[in-house]
C-alpha positions in Angstrom: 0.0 0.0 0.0 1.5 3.6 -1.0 2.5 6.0 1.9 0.7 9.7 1.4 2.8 13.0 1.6 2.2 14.7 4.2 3.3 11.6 6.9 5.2 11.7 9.9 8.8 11.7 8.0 12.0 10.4 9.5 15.1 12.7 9.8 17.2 12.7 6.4 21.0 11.5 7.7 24.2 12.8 5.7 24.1 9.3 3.4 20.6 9.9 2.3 20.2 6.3 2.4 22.2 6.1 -0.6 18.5 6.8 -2.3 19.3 6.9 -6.1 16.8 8.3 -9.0 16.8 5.9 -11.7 14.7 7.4 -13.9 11.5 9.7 -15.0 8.7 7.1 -15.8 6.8 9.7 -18.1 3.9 11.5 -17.1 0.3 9.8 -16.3 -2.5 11.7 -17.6 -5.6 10.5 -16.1 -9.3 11.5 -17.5 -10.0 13.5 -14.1 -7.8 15.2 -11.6 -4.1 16.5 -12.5 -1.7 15.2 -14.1 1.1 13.0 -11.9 4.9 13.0 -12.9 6.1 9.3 -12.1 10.1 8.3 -11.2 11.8 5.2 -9.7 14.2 5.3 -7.2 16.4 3.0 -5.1 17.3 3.3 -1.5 18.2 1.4 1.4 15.4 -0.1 3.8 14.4 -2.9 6.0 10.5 -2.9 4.8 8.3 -1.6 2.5 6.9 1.1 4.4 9.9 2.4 5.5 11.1 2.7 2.3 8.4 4.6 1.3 8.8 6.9 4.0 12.4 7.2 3.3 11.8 7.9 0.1 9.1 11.0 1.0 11.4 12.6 3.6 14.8 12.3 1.0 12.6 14.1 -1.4 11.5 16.4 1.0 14.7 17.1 2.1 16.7 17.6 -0.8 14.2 18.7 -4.0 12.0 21.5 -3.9 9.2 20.2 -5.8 6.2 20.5 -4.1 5.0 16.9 -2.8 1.6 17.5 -1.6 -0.8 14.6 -2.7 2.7 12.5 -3.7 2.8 9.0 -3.0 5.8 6.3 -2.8 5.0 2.8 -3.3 7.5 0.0 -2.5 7.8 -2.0 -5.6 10.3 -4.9 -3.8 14.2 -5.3 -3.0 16.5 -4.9 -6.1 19.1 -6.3 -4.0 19.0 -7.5 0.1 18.4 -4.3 1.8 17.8 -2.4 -1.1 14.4 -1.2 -2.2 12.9 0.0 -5.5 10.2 2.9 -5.4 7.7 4.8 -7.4 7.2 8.3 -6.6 4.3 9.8 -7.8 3.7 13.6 -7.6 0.1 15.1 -8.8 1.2 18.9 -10.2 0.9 20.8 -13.1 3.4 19.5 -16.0 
């Protein structure tokens, strides 16, 4: 299940996690509602959920794109300890 910006983020340390953008995804243009810029990322977790909220507060942290309405989903561990994620941020593109 996705984690929703705004959430109770954790403190960004000096390694970010390693968290690593792999790529823009495109943009997803559904028939109602904004448009929603997708990317994939890598960072270092021990769950799902925390690497979603890993993934919200390094974003929060370090771009200044506005994340309100963005979601991460945890889309499973490209290596041990390593997790893939989709960010998905609603704006105007």
């Amino acid at each position: 299940m996705p984690t929703t910006y705004p959430t109770s983020l954790p403190a960004v340390p000096a390694d970010r996690w390693d968290a690593e953008k792999l790529g823009d995804l495109g943009i997803e243009r559904p028939a109602v509602g904004r448009p929603v810029a997708v990317a994939d990322f890598v960072l270092t977790a021990d769950s799902p959920e925390q690497a979603e909220a890993r993934l919200l507060a390094y974003i929060d942290n370090d771009y200044d794109d506005d994340l309100r309405g963005a979601s991460a989903t945890a889309a499973g561990e490209s290596a041990p300890g390593r997790w893939k994620v989709i960010l998905r941020v609603p704006g105007e593109f």
